[in-house]
Structures are given as structure tokens and as C-alpha cells.
C-alpha positions in Angstrom: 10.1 1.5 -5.3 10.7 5.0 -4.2 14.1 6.0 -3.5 15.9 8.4 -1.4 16.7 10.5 -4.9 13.0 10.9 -5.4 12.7 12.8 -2.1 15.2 14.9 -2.8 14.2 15.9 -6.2 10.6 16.3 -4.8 12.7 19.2 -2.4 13.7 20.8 -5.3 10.2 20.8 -6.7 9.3 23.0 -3.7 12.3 25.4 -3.6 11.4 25.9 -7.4 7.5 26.7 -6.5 8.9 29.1 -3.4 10.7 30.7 -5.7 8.0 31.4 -7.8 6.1 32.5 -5.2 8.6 34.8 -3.6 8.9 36.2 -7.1 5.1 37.4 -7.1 2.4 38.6 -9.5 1.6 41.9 -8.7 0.0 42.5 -12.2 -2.7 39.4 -10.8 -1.9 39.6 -7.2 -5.3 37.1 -7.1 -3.2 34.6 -8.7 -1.1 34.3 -5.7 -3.7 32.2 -3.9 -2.6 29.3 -6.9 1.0 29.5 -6.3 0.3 28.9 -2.5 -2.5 26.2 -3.3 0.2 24.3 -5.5 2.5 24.2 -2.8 0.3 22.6 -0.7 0.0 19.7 -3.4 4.1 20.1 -3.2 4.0 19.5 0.4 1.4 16.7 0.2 3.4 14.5 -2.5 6.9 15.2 -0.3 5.2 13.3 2.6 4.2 10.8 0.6 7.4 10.4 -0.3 8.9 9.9 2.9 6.5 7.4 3.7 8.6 4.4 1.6 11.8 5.8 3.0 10.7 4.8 6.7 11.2 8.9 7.7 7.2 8.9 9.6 8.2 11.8 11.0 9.2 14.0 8.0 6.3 12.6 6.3 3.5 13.9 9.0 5.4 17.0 8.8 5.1 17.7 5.4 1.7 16.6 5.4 1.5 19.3 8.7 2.5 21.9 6.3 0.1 20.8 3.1 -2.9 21.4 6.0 -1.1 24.5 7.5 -1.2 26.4 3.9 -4.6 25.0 3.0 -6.5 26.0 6.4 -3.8 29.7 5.9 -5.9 30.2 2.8 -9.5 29.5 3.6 -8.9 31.5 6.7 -7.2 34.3 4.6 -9.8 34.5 2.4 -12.6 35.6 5.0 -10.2 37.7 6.5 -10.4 40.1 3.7 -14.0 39.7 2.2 -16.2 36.5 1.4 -17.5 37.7 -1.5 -20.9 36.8 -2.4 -22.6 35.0 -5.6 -24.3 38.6 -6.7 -20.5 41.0 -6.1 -18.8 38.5 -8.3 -21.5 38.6 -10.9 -21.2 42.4 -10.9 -17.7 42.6 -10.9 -17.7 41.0 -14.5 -14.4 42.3 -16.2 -12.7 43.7 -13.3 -13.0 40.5 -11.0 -9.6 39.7 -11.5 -8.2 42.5 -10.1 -10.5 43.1 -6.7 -11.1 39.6 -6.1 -7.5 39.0 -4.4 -7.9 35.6 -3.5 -9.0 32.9 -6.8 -12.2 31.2 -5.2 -11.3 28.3 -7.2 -8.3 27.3 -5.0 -11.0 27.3 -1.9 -12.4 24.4 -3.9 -14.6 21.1 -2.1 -11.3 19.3 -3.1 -9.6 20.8 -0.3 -11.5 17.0 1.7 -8.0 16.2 1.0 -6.2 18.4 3.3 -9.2 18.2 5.4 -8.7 14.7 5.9 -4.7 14.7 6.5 -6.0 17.3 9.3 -8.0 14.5 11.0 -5.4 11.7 10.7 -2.7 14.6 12.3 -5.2 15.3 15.0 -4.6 19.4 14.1 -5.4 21.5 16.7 -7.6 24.1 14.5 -9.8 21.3 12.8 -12.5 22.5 13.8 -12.6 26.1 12.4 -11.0 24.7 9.4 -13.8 22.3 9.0 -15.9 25.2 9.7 -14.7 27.5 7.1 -14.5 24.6 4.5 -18.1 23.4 4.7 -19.1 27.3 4.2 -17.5 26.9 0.8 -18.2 23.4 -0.1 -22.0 24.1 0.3 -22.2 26.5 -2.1 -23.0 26.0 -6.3 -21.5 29.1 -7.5 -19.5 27.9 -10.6 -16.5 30.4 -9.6 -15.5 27.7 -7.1 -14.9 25.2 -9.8 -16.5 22.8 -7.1 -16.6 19.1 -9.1 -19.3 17.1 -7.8 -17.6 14.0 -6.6 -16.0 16.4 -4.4 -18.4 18.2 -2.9 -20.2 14.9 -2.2 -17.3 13.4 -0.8 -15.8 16.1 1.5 -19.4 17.6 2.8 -19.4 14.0 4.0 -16.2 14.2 5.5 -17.1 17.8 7.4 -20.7 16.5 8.6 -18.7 13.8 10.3 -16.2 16.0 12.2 -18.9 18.1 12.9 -21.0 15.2 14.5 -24.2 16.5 12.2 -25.3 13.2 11.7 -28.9 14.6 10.4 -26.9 16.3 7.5 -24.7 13.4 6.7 -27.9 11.6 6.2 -29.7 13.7 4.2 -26.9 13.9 1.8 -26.8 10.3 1.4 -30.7 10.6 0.1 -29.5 12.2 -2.7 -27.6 10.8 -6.1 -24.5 10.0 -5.5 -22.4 11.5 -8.5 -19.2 9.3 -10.5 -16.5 9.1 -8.6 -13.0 9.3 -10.1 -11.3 5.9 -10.0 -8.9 6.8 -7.7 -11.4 7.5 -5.2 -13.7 5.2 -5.8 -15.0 2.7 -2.8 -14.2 6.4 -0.3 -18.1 7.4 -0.4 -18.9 3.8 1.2 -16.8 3.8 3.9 -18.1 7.3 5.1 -21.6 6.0 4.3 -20.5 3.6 6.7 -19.2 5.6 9.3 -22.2 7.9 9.2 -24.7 4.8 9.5 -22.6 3.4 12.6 -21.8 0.3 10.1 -18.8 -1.1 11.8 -18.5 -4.4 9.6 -20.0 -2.7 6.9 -17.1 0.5 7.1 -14.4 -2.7 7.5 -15.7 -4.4 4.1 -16.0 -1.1 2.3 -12.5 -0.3 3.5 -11.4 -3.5 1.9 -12.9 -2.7 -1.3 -11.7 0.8 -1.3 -8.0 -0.1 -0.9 -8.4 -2.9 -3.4 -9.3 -0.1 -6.2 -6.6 1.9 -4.8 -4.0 -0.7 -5.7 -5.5 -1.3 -9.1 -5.3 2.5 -10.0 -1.7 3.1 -8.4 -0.3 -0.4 -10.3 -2.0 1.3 -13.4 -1.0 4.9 -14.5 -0.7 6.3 -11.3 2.3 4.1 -10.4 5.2 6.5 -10.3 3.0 9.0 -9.0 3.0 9.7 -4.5 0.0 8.8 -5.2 0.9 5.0 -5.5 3.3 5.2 -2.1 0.5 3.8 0.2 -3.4 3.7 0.6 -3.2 7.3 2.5 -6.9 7.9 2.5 -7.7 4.5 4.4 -5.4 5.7 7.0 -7.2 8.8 7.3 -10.9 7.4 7.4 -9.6 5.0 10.4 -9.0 7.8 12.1 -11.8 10.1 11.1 -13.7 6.7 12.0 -12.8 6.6 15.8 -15.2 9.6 16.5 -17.9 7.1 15.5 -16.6 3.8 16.2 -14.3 4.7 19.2 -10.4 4.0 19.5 -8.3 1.1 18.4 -10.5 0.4 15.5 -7.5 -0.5 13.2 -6.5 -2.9 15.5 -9.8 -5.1 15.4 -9.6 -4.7 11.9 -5.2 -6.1 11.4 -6.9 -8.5 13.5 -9.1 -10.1 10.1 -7.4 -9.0 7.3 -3.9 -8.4 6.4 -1.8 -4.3 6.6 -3.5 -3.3 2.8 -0.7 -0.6 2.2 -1.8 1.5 5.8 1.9 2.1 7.8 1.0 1.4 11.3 3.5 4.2 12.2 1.1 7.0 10.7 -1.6 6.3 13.9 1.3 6.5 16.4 0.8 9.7 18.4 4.4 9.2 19.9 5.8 10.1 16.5 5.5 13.4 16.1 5.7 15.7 12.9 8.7 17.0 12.3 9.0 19.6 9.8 11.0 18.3 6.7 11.3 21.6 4.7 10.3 24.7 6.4 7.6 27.1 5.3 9.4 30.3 4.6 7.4 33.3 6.4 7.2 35.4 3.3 4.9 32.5 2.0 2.2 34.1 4.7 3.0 37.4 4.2 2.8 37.7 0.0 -0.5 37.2 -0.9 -2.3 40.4 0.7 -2.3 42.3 3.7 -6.2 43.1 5.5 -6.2 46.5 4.0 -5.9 44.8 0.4 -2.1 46.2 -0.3 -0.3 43.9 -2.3 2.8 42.8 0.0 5.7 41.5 -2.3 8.6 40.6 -1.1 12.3 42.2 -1.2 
């Protein structure tokens, strides 16, 4: 059970990462682009957080700012350069200090934030979606891409992006190992891309039911365990296939299987639990490559 202390001390987690942060690393000013990554996870485990405590509100707002610093640093990165597979190659031992971004925080693993986007409804999906299929596509080891993730978020994308012929070709291939935690997600998107409503219903089913096996295992003090949040968010990237209400016709033959009803209500708005400081935008790198640290 997750107590009100637990928020709190997940707070402080944050303040301690902005602090870092605001601190800097202007001897690796590239390593910025971690600190920010990591308190996106911060942000992500908060809401989680406030999901047990009944605060729906806090929690899409933490959530809100997990996807605001996400989309901030794909979008920052091609602000400055998108370098290619043959400049890194070249830049051998001096990559660390002209790349000023780390690709690997642009990883395919950013389906998470992706996702949270779609259940939020946020109003810059679409270029985020844009900018992370760009970089999920590619095979260039400097983006640490792991291959469940890759699979699993280029689904995600071609879905959002209504390329249904993509979606499909990718289910022709292998499908790679899946982590526990995330196993049963590539069927329901399966389903979604092959129109499968009963099919997307069962595979829901079986995804939450591995969910609850991993989160009463070792992930059970972890936000992780606090509810099923990835079945909330393919319901709702499902209505863009299967049209609205679709978690209704499914309460109507199964039982809740840990999805808070109160995430899909659009009359709870987020409310933003622990603001983002604005030097957290302004550290990493100005456009003309300067390294702004803050006073």
C-alpha cells in the first residue's frame, strides 16, 4: 500500500535530481541530456505515486511533466544538429565533447513517454511522435536502442500516425523477447493494428494478468506495481482504431484489472504537482552550442 509518506519522499527524489541538474557538468556538458532524461523517470514514478493516494489530478500532472521533458529533449536535440551515423564515427575520441546531447537518452524506450502522451491527449503528439519514430528507426548502436523497444514503440508511433501499411510490415518480422514486465503489450497493439477488437480485449486481459504477476513479484514496492498504467494508455491509444468508449464495453465483461477509471476522465485536468524549474530548459545548451549554466 502506498502511503502519503511515499509521495513525499518521491518529492524529495526530485528536488535532489534538480539540484543536481542546476549544479551542471560543464566539463561533459553532453551529460546534461541524462540528468534531464532521469528526471523524467522522477516525474513518471511521482504520478504513479499519486495514483493510490486518490490525487488524479497531481498524478496526470506529473505524468504532464515526464512527456514535457521527454518531447523538450528530442526536440532539443534537432534543434542543434542530428548528427549522422558517419559524423559520430568520425568524431571517435572527441565525441563527448561536440556531441552535446547523449543519443542514448533519445532511446526507442522513450514508447513510454510516448504513450503517457496519448493517454494525456498532449497537444504536440504529433511532432513528438514525429521526431521519435526518426530515432527509433534507426540501428546505430550510439542509441543504445534494445530491441523489445524498438519493436514495441515503432508499433506505438505507426498507430498514432495511422500508417497502418508500416504497422503491418513490422509485424512480418521476428518479434524479439520481451521483458516480463512488458510482456502481453506487443499483442494488444498487434491487435489494434489488425482492427481485432475481441482479440485487443483478450490480449488486454492477458497483458494485465502478467502485470500483476511481475508487480506482486520484485517489482512490488516499485511505482511500477501502483496500477496497470500501460493498459490504460493502450485504451486510449486504441480509440483511434476502435472509436470512443471502448473501456466501457470492455468494464462491461470483465472486472476494473488495476485501470483507475478517473485517468480517462477529460474533466480532470492535470495539475502540476511539482513545478519544472525554468533553468531545467535553459541548462543543457543554447542553439549556438554555448554551454548555459546556471547562477
Amino acid at each position: 500500500m502506498i502511503e502519503t509518506t511515499d509521495v513525499i519522499t518521491y518529492k524529495n527524489f526530485i528536488t535532489e535530481t534538480l539540484s543536481y541538474i542546476e549544479k551542471g557538468t560543464p566539463s561533459k556538458p553532453w551529460l546534461q541530456g541524462r540528468l534531464h532524461a532521469g528526471l523524467a523517470d522522477e516525474y513518471y514514478g511521482l504520478g504513479m505515486y499519486y495514483i493510490p493516494v486518490g490525487s488524479i489530478s497531481y498524478a496526470k500532472g506529473a505524468f504532464q511533466n515526464a512527456v514535457n521533458i521527454r518531447y523538450w529533449l528530442f526536440k532539443k536535440y534537432f534543434s542543434i544538429h542530428d548528427w549522422t551515423r558517419k559524423e559520430i564515427e568520425n568524431l571517435k575520441e572527441q565525441y563527448e565533447e561536440r556531441v552535446l546531447l547523449s543519443p542514448n537518452r533519445l532511446s526507442a524506450a522513450a514508447w513510454k513517454e510516448l504513450l503517457l502522451a496519448v493517454l494525456l491527449n498532449y497537444p504536440e503528439i504529433d511532432d513528438f511522435n514525429q521526431k521519435y519514430a526518426i530515432i527509433a528507426r534507426r540501428k546505430w548502436p550510439m542509441y543504445e536502442h534494445a530491441a523489445e523497444s524498438q519493436y514495441i514503440g515503432l508499433l506505438i508511433s505507426y498507430i498514432i500516425d495511422e500508417a497502418t501499411d508500416s504497422a503491418m510490415k513490422l509485424l512480418e518480422k521476428k518479434k524479439p523477447s520481451i521483458e516480463a514486465m512488458f510482456r502481453g503489450l506487443p499483442e494488444c497493439l498487434e491487435n489494434i493494428v489488425r482492427k481485432n477488437k475481441e482479440g485487443f480485449f483478450e490480449s488486454i486481459k492477458n497483458a494485465a494478468k502478467q502485470w500483476k504477476k511481475v508487480a506482486r513479484g520484485s517489482e512490488k514496492i516499485m511505482p511500477y506495481s501502483t496500477c496497470f498504467i500501460w493498459g490504460c494508455c493502450l485504451f486510449k491509444l486504441s480509440e483511434r482504431v476502435f472509436g470512443k468508449n471502448i473501456y466501457h464495453d470492455f468494464l462491461e465483461q470483465n472486472e476494473k484489472l488495476n485501470f483507475p477509471q478517473q485517468l480517462f476522465d477529460t474533466n480532470i485536468c492535470p495539475k502540476d504537482p511539482y513545478p519544472i524549474p525554468d533553468f531545467v530548459f535553459n541548462l543543457i545548451l543554447n542553439m549556438d552550442g554555448k554551454n548555459l549554466t546556471h547562477e
